[in-house]
Each structure stands twice: as structure tokens, then as C-alpha cells.
Biotite code that builds the C-alpha atoms (Angstrom):
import biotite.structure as struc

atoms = struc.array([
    struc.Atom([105.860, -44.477, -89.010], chain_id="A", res_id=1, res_name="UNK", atom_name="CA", element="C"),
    struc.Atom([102.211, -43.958, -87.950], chain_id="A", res_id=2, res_name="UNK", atom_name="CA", element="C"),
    struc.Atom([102.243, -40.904, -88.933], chain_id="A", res_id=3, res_name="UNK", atom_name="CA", element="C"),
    struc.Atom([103.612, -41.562, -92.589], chain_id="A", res_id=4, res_name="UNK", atom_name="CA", element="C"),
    struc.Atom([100.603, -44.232, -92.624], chain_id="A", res_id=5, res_name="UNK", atom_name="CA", element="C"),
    struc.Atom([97.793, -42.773, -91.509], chain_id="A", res_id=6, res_name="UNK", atom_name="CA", element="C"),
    struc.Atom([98.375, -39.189, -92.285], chain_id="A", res_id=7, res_name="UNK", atom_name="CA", element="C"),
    struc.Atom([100.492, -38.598, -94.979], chain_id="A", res_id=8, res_name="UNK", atom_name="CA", element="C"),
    struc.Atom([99.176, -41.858, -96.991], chain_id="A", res_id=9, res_name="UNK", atom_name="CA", element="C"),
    struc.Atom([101.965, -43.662, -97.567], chain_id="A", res_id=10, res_name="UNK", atom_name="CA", element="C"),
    struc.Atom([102.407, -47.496, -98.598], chain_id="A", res_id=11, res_name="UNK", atom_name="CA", element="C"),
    struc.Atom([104.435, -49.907, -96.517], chain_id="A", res_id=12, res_name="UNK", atom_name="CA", element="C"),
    struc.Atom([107.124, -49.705, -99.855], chain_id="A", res_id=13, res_name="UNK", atom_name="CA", element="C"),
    struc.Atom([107.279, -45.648, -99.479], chain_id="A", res_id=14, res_name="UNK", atom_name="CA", element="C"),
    struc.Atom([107.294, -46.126, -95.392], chain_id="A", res_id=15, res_name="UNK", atom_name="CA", element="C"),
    struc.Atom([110.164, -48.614, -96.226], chain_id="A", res_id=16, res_name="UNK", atom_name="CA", element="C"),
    struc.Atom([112.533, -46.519, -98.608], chain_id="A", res_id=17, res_name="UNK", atom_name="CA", element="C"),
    struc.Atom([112.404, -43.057, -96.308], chain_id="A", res_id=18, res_name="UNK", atom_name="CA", element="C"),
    struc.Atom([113.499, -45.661, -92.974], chain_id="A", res_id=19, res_name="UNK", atom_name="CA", element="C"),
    struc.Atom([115.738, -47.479, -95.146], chain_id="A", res_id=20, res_name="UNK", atom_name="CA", element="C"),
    struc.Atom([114.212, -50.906, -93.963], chain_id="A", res_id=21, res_name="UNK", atom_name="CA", element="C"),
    struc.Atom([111.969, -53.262, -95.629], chain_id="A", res_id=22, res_name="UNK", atom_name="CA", element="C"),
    struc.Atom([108.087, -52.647, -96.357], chain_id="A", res_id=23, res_name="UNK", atom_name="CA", element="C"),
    struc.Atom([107.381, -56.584, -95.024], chain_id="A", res_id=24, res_name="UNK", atom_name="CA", element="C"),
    struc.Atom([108.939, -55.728, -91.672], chain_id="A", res_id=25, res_name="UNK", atom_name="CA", element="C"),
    struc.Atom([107.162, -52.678, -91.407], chain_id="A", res_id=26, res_name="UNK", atom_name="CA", element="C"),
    struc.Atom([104.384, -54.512, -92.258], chain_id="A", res_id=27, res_name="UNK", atom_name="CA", element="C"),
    struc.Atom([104.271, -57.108, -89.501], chain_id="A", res_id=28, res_name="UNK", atom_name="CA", element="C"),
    struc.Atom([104.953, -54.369, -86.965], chain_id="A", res_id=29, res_name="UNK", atom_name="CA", element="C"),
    struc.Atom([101.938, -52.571, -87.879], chain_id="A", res_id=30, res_name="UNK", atom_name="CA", element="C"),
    struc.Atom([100.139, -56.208, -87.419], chain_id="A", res_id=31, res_name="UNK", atom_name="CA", element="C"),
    struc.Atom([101.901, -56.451, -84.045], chain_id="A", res_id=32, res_name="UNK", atom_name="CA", element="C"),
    struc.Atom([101.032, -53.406, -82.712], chain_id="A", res_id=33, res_name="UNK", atom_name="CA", element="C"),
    struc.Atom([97.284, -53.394, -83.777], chain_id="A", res_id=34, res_name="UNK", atom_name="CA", element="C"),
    struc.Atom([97.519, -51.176, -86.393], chain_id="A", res_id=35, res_name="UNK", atom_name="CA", element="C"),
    struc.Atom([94.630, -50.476, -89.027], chain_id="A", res_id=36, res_name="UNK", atom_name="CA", element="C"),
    struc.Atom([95.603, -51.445, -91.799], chain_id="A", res_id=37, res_name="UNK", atom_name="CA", element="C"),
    struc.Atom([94.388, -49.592, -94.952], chain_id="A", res_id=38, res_name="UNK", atom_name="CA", element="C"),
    struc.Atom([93.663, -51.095, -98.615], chain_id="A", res_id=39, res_name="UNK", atom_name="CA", element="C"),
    struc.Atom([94.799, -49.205, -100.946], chain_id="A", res_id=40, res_name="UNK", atom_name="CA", element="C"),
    struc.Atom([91.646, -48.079, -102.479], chain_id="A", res_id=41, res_name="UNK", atom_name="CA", element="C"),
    struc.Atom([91.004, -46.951, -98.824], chain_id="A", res_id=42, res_name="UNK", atom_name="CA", element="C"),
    struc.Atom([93.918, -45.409, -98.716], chain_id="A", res_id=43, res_name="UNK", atom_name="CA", element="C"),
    struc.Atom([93.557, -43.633, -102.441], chain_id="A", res_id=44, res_name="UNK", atom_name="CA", element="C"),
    struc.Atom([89.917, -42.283, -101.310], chain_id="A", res_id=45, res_name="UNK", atom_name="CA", element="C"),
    struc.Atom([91.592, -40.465, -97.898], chain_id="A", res_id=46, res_name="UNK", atom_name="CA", element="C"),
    struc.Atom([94.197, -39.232, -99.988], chain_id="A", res_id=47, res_name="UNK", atom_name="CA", element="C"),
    struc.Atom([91.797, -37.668, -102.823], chain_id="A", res_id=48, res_name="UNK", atom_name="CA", element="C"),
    struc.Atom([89.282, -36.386, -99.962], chain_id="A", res_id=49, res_name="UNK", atom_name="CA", element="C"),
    struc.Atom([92.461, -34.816, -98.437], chain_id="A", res_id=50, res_name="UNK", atom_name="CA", element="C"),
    struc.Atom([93.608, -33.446, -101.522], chain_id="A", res_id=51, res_name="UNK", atom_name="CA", element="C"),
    struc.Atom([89.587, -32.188, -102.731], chain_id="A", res_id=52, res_name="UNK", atom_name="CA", element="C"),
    struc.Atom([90.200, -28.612, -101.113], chain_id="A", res_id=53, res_name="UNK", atom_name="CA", element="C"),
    struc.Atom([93.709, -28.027, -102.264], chain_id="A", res_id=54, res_name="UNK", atom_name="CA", element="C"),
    struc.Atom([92.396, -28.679, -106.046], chain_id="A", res_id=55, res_name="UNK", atom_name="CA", element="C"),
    struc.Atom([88.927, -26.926, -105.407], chain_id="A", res_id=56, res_name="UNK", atom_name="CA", element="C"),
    struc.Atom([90.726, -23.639, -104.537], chain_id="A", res_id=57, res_name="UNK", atom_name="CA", element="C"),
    struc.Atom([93.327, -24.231, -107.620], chain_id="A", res_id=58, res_name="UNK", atom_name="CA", element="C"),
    struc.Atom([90.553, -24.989, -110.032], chain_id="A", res_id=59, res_name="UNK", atom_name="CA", element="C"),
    struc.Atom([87.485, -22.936, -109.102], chain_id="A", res_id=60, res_name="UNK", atom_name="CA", element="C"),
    struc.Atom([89.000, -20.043, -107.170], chain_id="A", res_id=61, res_name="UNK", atom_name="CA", element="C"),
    struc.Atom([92.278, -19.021, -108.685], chain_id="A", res_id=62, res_name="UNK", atom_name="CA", element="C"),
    struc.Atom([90.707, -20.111, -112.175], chain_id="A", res_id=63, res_name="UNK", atom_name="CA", element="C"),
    struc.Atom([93.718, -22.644, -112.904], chain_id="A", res_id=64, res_name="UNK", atom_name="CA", element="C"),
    struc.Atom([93.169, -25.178, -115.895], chain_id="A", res_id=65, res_name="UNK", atom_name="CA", element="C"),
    struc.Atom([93.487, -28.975, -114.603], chain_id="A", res_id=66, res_name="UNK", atom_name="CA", element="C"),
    struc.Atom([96.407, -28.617, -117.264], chain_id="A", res_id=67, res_name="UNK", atom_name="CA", element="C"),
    struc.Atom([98.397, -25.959, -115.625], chain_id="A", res_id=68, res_name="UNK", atom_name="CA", element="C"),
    struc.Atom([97.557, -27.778, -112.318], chain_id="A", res_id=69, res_name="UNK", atom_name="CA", element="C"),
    struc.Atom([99.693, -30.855, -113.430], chain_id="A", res_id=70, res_name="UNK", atom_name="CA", element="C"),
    struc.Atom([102.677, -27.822, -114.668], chain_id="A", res_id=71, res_name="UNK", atom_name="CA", element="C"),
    struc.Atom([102.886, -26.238, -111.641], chain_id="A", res_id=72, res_name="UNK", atom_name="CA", element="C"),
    struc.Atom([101.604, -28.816, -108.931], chain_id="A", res_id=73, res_name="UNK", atom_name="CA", element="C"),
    struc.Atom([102.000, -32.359, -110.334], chain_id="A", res_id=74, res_name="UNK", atom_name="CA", element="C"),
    struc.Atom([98.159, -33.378, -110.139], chain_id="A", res_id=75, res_name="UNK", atom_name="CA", element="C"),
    struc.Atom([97.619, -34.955, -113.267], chain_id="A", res_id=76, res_name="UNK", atom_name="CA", element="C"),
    struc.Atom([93.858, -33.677, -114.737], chain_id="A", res_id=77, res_name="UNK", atom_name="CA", element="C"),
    struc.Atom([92.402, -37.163, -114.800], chain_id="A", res_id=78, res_name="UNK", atom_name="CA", element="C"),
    struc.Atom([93.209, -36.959, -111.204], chain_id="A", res_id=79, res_name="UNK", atom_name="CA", element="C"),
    struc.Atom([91.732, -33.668, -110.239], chain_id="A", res_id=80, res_name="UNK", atom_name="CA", element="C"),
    struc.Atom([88.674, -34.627, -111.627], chain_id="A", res_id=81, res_name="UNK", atom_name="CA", element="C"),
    struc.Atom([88.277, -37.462, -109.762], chain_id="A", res_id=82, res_name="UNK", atom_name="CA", element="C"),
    struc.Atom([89.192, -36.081, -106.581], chain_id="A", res_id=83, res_name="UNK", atom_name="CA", element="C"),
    struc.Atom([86.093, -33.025, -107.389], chain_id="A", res_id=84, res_name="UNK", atom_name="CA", element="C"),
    struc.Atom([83.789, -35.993, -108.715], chain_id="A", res_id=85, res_name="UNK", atom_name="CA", element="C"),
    struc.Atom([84.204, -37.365, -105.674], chain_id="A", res_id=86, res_name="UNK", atom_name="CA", element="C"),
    struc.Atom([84.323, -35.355, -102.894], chain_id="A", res_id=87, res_name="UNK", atom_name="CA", element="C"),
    struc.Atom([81.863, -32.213, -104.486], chain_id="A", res_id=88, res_name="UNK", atom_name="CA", element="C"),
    struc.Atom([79.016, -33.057, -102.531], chain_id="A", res_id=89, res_name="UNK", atom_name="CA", element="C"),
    struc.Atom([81.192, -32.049, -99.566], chain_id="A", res_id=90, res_name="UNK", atom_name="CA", element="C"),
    struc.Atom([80.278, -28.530, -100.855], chain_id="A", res_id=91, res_name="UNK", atom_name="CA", element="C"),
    struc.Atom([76.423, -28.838, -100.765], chain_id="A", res_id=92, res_name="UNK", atom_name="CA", element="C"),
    struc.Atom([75.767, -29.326, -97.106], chain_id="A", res_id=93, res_name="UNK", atom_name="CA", element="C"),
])
């Protein structure tokens, strides 16, 4: 469950339906064991910083529209811009 969390992203609800338990339960263990627990803006800024590279290859080095993006990967284009707003200045170091 850990795992989900903290590296694929998921909330306590999607953690929930894939165990086929409830998210409060899951919830309180986290508590219990000491877990971090993320906010979800937190949780949306890891996610678009994980995503930044994916999208920066799609967009900028295969040439893909944000449009055609969302067709054939399911990243909407408000999305994929603010995942390059974002996390761009990754690039200029």
C-alpha cells in the first residue's frame, strides 16, 4: 500500500478500491504506522514533476501536439502545460 502512496500517487479512495477495503481504514493505518501523509496538492505536484519528462519527450522531441497527447496518452493539454510550466526550469541547470 506504500508503494501505491508514495510512488504511484494514489489517494486513500484509489488505494481503497484496488484492496477492496475502505479509504478511512487505510487511512488510520497509514496514521498508525507513521506514515507521511501527503495533501493532495503535494501529491498533484510529485505526480506532474514525475510525469514532466514523459510529456517533455512527447511534446518537444517526437513533435506531438498537446492534442494528440490527450488521443493517444490521456494527458489532457491543460495538463501538459502545467506539468512543463512547472517543472521547465528542471531543464536549465
Amino acid at each position: 500500500m506504500l508503494k501505491m502512496y508514495n510512488e504511484d500517487l494514489l489517494s486513500f479512495e484509489q488505494i481503497a478500491e484496488a484492496t477492496e477495503t475502505d479509504w478511512w481504514s487505510i487511512k488510520q493505518l497509514f496514521k498508525f504506522k507513521g506514515a507521511d501523509i501527503l495533501t493532495t496538492k503535494e501529491r498533484g505536484i510529485r505526480r506532474r514533476a514525475r510525469d514532466f519528462e514523459r510529456i517533455y519527450d512527447l511534446h518537444y522531441n517526437n513533435g506531438l501536439a498537446f492534442t494528440r497527447i490527450y488521443k493517444e496518452h490521456g494527458l489532457s493539454p491543460t495538463y501538459c502545460k502545467q506539468v512543463i510550466e512547472e517543472n521547465i526550469h528542471k531543464l536549465k541547470k
